[in-house]
N, C-alpha and C positions, 0 to 999 in steps of 0.2 A: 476644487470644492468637493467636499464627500457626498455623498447622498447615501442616505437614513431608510432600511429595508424594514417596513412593521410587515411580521409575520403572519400567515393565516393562525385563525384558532387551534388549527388543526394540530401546529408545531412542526411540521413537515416542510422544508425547506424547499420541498420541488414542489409544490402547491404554487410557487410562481415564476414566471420565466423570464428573465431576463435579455433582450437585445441590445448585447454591448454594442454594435455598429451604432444604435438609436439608443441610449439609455433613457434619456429624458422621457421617451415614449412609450417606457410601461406604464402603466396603470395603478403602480402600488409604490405607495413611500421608503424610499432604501435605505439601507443600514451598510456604514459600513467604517472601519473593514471587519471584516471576516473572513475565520476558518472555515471553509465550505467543506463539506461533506465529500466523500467519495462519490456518493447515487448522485449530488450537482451535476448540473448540464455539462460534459467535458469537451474540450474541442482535438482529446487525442488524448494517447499514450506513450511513451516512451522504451522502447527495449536497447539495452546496451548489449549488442552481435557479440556471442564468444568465436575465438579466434585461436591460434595458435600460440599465440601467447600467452594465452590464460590456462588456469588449472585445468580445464574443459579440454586442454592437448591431447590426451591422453584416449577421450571418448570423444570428439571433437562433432563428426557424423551424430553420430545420435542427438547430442544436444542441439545442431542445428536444427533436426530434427523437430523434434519441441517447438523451438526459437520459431520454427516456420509455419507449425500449427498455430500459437500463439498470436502470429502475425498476420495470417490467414481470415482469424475470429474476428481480428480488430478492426482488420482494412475493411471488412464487411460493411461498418456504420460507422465508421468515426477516421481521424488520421491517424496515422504508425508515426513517430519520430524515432530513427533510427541513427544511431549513435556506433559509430565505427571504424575503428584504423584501415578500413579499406572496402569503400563504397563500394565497387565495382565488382568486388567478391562474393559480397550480400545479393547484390542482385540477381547473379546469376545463379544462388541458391534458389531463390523466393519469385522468379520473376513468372514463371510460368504457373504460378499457384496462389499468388497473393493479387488483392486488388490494386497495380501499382499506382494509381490515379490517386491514392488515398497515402501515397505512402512519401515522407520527408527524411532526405539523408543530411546527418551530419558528419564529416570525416574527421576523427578525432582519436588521438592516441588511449587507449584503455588500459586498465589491469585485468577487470573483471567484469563481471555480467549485472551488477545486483545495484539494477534502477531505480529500486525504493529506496534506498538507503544513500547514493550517491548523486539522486536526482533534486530538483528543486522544490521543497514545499510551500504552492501558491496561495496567496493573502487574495482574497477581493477587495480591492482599497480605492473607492469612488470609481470613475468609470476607468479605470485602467487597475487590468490584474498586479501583484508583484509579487515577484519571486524569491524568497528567502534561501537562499545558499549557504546553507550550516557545513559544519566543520566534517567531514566522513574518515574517522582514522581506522576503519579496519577493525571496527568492532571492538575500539580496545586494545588498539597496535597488533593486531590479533594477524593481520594481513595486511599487505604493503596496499594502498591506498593514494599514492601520491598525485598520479595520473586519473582520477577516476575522483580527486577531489578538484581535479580543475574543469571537469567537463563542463559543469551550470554557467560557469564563467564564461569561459568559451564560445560557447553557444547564443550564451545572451551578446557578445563581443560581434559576433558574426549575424548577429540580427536574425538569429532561428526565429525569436518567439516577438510576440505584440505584447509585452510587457515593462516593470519598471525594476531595478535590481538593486538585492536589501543584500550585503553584504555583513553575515552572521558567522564568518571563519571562527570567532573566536569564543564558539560556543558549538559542541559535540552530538548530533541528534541526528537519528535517522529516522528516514519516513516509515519503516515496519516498526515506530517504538511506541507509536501516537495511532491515536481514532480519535476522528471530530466527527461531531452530529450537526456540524453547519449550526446550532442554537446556543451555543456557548461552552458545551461540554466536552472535555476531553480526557481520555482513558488511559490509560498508560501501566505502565510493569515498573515496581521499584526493586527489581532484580536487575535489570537492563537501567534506568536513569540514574540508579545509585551507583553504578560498576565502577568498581577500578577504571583506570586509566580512561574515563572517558572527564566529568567535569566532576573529580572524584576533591576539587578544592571548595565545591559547592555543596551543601548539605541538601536536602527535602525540600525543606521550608525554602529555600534560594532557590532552589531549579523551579521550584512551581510557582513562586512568585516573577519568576523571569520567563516561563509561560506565559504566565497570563498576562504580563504587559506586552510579549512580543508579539501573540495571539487574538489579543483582545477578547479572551474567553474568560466564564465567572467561576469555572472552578475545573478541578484536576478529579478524579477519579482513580485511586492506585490498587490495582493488585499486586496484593503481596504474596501471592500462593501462585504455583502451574510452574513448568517447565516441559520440554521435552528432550529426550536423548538426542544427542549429536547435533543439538543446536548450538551453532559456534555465536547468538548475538547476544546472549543472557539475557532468553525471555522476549523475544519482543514481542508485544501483543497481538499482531496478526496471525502469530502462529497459536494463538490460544480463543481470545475474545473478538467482535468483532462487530461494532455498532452499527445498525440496520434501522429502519426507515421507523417510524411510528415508533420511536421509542423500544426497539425491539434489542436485543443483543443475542449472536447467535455463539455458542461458543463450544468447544471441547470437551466431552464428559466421557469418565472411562468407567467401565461398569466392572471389569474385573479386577477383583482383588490380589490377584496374585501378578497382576501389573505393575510395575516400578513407579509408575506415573498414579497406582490409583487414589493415594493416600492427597498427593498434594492439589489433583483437579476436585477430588471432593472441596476441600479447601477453597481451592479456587471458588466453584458451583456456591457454598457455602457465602461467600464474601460476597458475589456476585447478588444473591438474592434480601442483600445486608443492602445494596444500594437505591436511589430515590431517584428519579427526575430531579427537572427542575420545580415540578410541580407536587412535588414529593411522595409521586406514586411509584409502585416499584416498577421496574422495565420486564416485559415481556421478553421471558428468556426459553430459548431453542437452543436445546443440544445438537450436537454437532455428534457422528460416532468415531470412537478413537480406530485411527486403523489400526489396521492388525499390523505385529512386527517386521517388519522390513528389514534385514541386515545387508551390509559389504562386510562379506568375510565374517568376522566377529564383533563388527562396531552395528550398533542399532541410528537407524537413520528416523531423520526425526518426520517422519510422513505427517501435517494436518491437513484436515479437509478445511482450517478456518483459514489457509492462506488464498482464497478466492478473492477475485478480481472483479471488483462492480464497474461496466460499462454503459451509453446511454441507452442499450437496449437490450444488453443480454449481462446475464452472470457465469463468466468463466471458472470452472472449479477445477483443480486436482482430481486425477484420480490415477488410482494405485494397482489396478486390475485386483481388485477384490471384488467381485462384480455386488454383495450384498451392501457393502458400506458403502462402495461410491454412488446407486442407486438411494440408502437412506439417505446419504449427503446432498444428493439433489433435490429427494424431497423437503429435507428440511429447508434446505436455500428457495425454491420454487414459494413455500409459505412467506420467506422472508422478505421478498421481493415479488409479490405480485404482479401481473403485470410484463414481466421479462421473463426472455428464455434463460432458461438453464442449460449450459454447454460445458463438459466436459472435456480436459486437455488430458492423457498422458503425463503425470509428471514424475515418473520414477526418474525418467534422466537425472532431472532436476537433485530429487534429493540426497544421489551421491554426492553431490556437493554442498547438503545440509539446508537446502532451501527447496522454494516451491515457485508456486507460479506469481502469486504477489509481489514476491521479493524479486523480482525479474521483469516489473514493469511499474512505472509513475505514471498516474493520470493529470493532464493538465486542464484546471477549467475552459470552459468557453471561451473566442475570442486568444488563447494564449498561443498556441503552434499557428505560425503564419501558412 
C-alpha cells in the first residue's frame, strides 16, 4: 500500500521528516512515489575507490587523496558506501583519517570512479525506497563501462541496501543528467538527453514522457544552451544548473567576454530566467562564478563550482585554489542553503579526468544503505 505525502505551504520537501523504521508514525499524509530531492534526509553516500585500474593509474596518489578528503566530510554525519575491487586496500588508505564506524564496503570489480552516473537513482515508493538501475554506457560509448554498469545490481544481490530493485537497463541515464526538487520538477540538458548513441532511437517528446512515467513528476525543464570545455558527458546539468531548496537555482555565469563559454552561459542565464515554478513564479536564481582557466598541457579542463554535493548537514563544494572564486562560491552556496556548513574539497585532482566532486559521489535517501 502507498501512502500519499501533502506538502507544507511552504513547497519545501524537508519541512517534514519522515521515519522509515515507523512510517505510519508521522504526522503528515504521504505521497508517493517520488523523486526526492538531493537536501532529502539521506542515509549515505556512495564513492567508487579509484585503483590501478582505472585511468586514475597514472596519478593514482593524488586522487586517493581527494577520494579520502571526500570520505573524511561524509563519514562525519552520515554512512560512506564504498564500492571497491579491493576492500582491504581502501582501508589502509582512510583508516587512520576517516570515521570508520560510518563507513560500508562493497568488494566489487570497477572501471572507474564516477558514482553519479553509475550509481542507483532512488524512487521513495510507499514505505520501502527503490532503486532504479538505468543503463551507464560510458557517456555514449565514450568509455568502456561494462563493469561499473553492473555494480547497482550487485549490490542490491548482496543485500548492501533496504530497498526494492526497478530494473531500467534498457534505457541510458545518468544521475549528473537530472535535478529533482522532490515536488515534481525535473531539470535536465537537451545537449546530454538527446546525444548520440545514448536513446538517440527516442526523440524529446518520448524521453520526457518516459520521464515522467518512470518518475512520477509533472513536468521536464530543458536547457538548451551552457556547456564547458573538456567535459566528456555532453552537458550534464550538474556541471551548469543546479536546483536548491525554496525554489532557488544556483548556476554558472561567466562575466567575461573573451571566454569561450561567455556567449552560451549568457544563453543559458537568459533561458533560465524564462522559467516558472509550479506556481508560476520565476525561481530565485544565484550565480555561481566561472573559474578561471585551468589547463593539462593544452586541453582546458572543465572546473565548475556547480558540481557540489548536498549532504544532511553540510555542502561540499569544489575548489580550485583560486582563493577569490572559491570563496565567492561558498558564499553564494552558504545563501543557498541556510542552515549548513559550507566545506570545501580540493578537486583539481578530480578534473584532470574531466569531472568534479558530484560526479564521484550518489546519495542515498534515508533508511537505503543498511
Amino acid at each position: 500500500m502507498g501512502i500519499l505525502v501533502s506538502l507544507p505551504k511552504s513547497g519545501d520537501e524537508n519541512d517534514f521528516q519522515i521515519d522509515w523504521s515507523n512510517p505510519f508514525g508521522a504526522q503528515v499524509e504521504m505521497r508517493a512515489p517520488f523523486l526526492p530531492s538531493e537536501w532529502h534526509e539521506q542515509s549515505g553516500i556512495q564513492l567508487t575507490w579509484p585503483h590501478a585500474g582505472t585511468d586514475w593509474a597514472h596519478m593514482l596518489k593524488e586522487v586517493q587523496e581527494c577520494f579520502t578528503a571526500i570520505a573524511r566530510e561524509i563519514a562525519k554525519s552520515e554512512l560512506l558506501f564504498i564500492v571497491a575491487p579491493d576492500i582491504e586496500a581502501v582501508k589502509t588508505q582512510i583508516a587512520s583519517r576517516v570515521n570508520m564506524e560510518n563507513v560500508r564496503f562493497f568488494e566489487c570489480e570497477t572501471n572507474d570512479t564516477w558514482a553519479r552516473d553509475h550509481g542507483a537513482i532512488t524512487m521513495i515508493d510507499g514505505t520501502t525506497p527503490r532503486l532504479l538501475d538505468f543503463c551507464f554506457n560510458g557517456w555514449g560509448q565514450k568509455f568502456a563501462s561494462g563493469l561499473d554498469n553492473q555494480i547497482t545490481r550487485k549490490a542490491y544481490e548482496a543485500k548492501c541496501f533496504n530497498a526494492d530493485y526497478d530494473n531500467r537497463l534498457d534505457f541510458v541515464l545518468e544521475g549528473g543528467s537530472i535535478e529533482s526538487d522532490g515536488l515534481g520538477t525535473l531539470l535536465t540538458t537537451s545537449n546530454c538527453l538527446l546525444a548520440p548513441n545514448r536513446n538517440d532511437k527516442m526523440n524529446r517528446v518520448e524521453i520526457e514522457e518516459y520521464l515522467r512515467s518512470v518518475f512520477h513528476i509533472q513536468r521536464v525543464l530543458w536547457l538548451d544552451h551552457g556547456y564547458l570545455a573538456g567535459d566528456d558527458t555532453d552537458s550534464h546539468v550538474d556541471t551548469l544548473a543546479r536546483l536548491c531548496p525554496n525554489n532557488t537555482i544556483a548556476y554558472v555565469k561567466c562575466t567575461d567576454p573573451d571566454d569561450e563559454h561567455f556567449e552560451e552561459l549568457q544563453k543559458m542565464e537568459e533561458q533560465l530566467r524564462m522559467f516558472r515554478t509550479l506556481k508560476g513564479e520565476p525561481y530565485r536564481l544565484l550565480p555561481l562564478p566561472m573559474a578561471d582557466c585551468i589547463k593539462d598541457n593544452t586541453e582546458r579542463l572543465p572546473a565548475t563550482y556547480a558540481n557540489f554535493l548536498i549532504t544532511n548537514k553540510t555542502v561540499l563544494y569544489p575548489t580550485y585554489n583560486q582563493p577569490k572564486n572559491d570563496a565567492k562560491a561558498a558564499e553564494v552556496l552558504a545563501e543557498a542553503f541556510p542552515g549548513r556548513e559550507i566545506a570545501g574539497i580540493d578537486c583539481r585532482a578530480l578534473i584532470k579526468q574531466h569531472g568534479s566532486l558530484h560526479c564521484v559521489t550518489m546519495q542515498y535517501p534515508v533508511g537505503v544503505i543498511k
